[in-house]
N, C-alpha and C positions, 0 to 999 in steps of 0.2 A: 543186695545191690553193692555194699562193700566190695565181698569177694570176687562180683564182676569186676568190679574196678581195681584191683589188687593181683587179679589173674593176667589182665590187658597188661598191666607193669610191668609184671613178671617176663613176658612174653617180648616185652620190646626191647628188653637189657640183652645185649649180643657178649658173652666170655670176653671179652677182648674190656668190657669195665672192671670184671674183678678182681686183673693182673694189681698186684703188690706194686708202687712205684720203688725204684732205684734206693737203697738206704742214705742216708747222704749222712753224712758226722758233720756235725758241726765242730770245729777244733776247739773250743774253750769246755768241748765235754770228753772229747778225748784227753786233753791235758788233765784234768781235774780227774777222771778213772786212772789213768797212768801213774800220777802223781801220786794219789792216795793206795793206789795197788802197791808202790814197789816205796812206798816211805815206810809202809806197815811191814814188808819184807826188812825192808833199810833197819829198822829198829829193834825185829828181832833177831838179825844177825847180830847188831851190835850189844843188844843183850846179851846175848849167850859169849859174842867174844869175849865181853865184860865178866864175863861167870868162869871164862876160860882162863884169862891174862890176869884174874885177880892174885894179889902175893896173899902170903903168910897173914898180912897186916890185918888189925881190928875189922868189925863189920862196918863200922861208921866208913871208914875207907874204902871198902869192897862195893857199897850202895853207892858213894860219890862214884868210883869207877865206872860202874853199870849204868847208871842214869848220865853219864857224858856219854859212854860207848855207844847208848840207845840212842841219845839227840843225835849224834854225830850221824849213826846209821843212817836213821830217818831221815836226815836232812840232803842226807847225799842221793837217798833212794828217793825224793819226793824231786830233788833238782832232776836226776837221770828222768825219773817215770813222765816228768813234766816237757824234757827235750823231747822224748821218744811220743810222747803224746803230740807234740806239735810239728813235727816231722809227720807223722802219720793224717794228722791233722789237713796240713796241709797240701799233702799229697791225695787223698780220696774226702777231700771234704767239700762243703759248702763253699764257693767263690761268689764273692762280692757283685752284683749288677756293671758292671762298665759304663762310666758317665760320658755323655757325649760330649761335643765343644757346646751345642746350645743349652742340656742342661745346666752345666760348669755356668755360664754366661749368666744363664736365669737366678742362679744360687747365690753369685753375687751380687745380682741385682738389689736380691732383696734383703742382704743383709745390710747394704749401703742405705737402705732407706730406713 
């Protein structure tokens, strides 16, 4: 009796439900992949600059150089990855409901009360 009932299902579903919908980005996940993709690049440039630019001087010196050269990187690569993210974000992403004048109306109705 099941598989009657489960073949009829089957049967009633037309191709046109199994289509994948549209991908939509949400922007606060594009920024956060971008951000954390090119901070992680940011930092190992600025490593290795730091291994590159370092003098003669002591290692205690050479470690301070490298761990600024790395924040510095990272921090530049996490602002960039984070614009490029919200650009992108913004352009094929999720957009907001559009409020009307009577929901607007409704909304502060009831925060007045």
């Amino acid at each position: 009796m099941q598989q009657d009932i489960d073949e009829r299902v089957d049967d009633d579903r037309s191709p046109e439900q199994h289509e994948q919908p549209d991908r939509q980005i949400d922007p606060s996940e594009s920024v956060t992949l971008f951000a954390i993709a090119l901070g992680t690049i940011g930092a190992l440039a600025g490593l290795a600059a730091g291994f590159f630019f370092s003098s003669g001087s002591g290692t205690g010196a050479s470690v301070l150089n490298c761990l600024i050269a790395t924040l510095a990187g990272g921090s530049a690569g996490v602002v960039t990855g984070g614009t490029i993210g919200a650009a992108i974000g913004v352009l094929r992403g999720v957009s907001a409901p559009k409020r009307t004048a009577d929901s607007t109306s409704r909304a502060n109705l009831t925060t007045l009360s």
